[in-house]
C-alpha positions as CSV (number, residue, x, y, z in Angstrom):
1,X,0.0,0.0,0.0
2,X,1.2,3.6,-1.2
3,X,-0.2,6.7,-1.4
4,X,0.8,8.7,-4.9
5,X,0.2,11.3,-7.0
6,X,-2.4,10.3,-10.1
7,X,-0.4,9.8,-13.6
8,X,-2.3,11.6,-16.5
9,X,-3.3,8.0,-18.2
10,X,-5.4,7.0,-15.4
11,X,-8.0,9.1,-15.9
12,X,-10.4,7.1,-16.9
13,X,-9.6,4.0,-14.2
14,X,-10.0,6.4,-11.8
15,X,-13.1,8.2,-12.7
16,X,-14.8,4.6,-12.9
17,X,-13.3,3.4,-9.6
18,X,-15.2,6.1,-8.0
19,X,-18.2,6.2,-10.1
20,X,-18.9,2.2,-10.4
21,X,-20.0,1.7,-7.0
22,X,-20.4,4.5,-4.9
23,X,-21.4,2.3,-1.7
24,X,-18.8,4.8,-0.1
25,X,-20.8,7.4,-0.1
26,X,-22.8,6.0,2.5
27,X,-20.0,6.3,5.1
28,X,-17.7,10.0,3.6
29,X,-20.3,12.8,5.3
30,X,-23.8,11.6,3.9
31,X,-25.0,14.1,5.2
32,X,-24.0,16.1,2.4
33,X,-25.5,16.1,-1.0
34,X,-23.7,14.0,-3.6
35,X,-23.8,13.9,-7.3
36,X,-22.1,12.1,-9.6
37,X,-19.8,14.6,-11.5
38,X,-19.3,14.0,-15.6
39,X,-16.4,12.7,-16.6
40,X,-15.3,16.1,-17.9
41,X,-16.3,17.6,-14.5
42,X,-14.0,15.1,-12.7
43,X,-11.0,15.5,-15.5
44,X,-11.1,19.3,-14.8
45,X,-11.3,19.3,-10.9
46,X,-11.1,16.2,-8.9
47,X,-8.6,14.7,-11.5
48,X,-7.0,17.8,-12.2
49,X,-5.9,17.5,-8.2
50,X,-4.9,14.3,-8.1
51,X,-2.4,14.6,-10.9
52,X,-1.1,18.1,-9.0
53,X,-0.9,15.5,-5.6
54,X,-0.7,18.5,-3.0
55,X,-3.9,18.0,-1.5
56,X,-4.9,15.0,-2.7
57,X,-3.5,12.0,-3.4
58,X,-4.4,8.0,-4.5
59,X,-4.2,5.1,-2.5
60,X,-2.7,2.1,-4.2
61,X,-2.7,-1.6,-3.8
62,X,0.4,-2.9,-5.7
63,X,0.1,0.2,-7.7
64,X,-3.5,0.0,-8.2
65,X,-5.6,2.4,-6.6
66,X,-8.4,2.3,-4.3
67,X,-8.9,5.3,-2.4
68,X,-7.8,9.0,-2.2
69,X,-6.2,10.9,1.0
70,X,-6.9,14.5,1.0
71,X,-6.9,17.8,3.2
72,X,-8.8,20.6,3.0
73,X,-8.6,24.5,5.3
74,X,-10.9,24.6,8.0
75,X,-9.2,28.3,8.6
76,X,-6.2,29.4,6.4
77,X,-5.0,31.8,7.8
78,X,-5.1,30.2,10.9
79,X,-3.5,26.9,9.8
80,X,-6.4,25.4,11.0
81,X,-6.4,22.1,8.5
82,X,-8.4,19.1,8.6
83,X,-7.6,15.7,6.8
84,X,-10.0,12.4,5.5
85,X,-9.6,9.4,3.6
86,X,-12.1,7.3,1.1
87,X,-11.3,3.9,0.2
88,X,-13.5,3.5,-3.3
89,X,-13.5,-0.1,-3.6
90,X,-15.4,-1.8,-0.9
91,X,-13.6,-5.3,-1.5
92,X,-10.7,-3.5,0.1
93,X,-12.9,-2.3,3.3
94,X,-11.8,-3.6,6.6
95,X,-8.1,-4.5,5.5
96,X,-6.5,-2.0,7.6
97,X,-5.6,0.2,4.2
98,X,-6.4,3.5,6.4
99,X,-4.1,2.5,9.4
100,X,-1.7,2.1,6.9
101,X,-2.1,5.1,4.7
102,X,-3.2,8.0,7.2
103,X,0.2,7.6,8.9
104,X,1.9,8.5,5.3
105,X,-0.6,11.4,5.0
106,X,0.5,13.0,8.1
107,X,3.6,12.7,7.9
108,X,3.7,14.5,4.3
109,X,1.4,16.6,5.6
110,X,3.3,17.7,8.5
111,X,6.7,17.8,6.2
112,X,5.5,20.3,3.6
113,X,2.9,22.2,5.2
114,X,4.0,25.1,8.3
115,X,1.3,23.1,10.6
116,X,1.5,22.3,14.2
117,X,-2.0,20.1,14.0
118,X,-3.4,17.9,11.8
119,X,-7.4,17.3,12.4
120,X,-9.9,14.8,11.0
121,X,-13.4,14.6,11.4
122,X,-16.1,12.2,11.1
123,X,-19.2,10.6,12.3
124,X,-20.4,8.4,14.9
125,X,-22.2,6.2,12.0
126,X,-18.4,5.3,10.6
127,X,-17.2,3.5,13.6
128,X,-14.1,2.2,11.7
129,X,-13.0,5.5,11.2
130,X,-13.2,6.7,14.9
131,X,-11.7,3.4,15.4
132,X,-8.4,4.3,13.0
133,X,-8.3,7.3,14.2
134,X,-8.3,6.3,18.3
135,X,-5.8,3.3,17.0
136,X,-3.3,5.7,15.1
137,X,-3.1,7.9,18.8
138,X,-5.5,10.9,17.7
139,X,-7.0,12.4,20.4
140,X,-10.9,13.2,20.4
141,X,-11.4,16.6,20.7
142,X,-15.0,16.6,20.5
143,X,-18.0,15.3,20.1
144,X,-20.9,17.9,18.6
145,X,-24.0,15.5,20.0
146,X,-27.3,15.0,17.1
147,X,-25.9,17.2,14.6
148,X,-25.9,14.8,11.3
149,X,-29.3,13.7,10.3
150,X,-29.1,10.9,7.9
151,X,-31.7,8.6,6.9
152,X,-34.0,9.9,9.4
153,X,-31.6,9.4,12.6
154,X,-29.2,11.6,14.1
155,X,-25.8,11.0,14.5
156,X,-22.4,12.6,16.4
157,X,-20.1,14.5,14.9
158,X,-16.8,13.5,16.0
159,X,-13.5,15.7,15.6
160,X,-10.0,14.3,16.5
161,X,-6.9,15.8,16.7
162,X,-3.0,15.0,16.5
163,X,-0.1,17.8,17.1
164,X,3.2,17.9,14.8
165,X,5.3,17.0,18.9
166,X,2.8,14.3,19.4
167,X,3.2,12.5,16.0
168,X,7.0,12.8,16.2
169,X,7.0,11.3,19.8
170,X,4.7,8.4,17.8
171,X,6.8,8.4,15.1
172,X,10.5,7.9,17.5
């Protein structure tokens, strides 16, 4: 398992890896509408990204991929940045492919970018994610109670935390 930038003749591979089957959606924010973007759409933005690979990169499986990592600002100017990862193809669910690929993430993340935390989010109805995340030595810092309505049911959100001393005390 890797995590890489996206080569220009993928394009298409990728687009279908997260078009195909887009079980996943069910468990990256929900909550959130979700459309199916056009191949064009994806080849301009999403695609566009990957290729550049400074927020966003693939997740392989002897070279293959199956997921992206990604960050995003929360607050520039602040530095305040938050983190995720989507694994595309549910055959590769449950494998560990996230322990494995977040530590990368934040170490890149923490090597190019003038950060002292690295946050990621989720929900209380992705239990393996808060279960990565607790595993890899992120600390919760909190828990906004009933805020995600999906499917008529309210869920937690759950924000975690890691600071650039903790992760190099990890790391050592």
């Amino acid at each position: 398992m890797k995590i890489r930038r996206a080569k220009p003749s993928e394009l298409e591979s990728i687009y279908y890896l997260i078009t195909c089957d887009e079980e996943w959606t069910k468990f990256n924010a929900p909550y959130f509408p979700y459309s199916t973007p056009s191949l064009n759409e994806f080849s301009r933005n999403t695609f566009s990204r990957l290729c550049d690979g400074s927020d966003i990169q693939l997740v392989t499986v002897n070279d293959v991929p199956v997921g992206t990592v990604s960050y995003y600002w929360e607050c520039e100017s602040t530095r305040w940045l938050e983190m995720g990862i989507v694994i595309y193809d549910s055959n590769f669910w449950g494998k560990g492919l996230a322990y494995r690929a977040l530590p990368q993430w934040t170490s890149y993340l923490f090597a190019v970018l003038d950060i002292e935390r690295v946050g990621l989010t989720t929900w209380s109805g992705n239990p393996r994610m808060m279960a990565c995340a607790e595993k890899l030595g992120f600390q919760q810092e909190a828990c906004l109670r009933k805020v995600r309505y999906y499917q008529g049911e309210y869920y937690d959100s759950i924000k975690y935390g890691m600071i650039r001393r903790e992760w190099e005390n990890r790391a050592s």
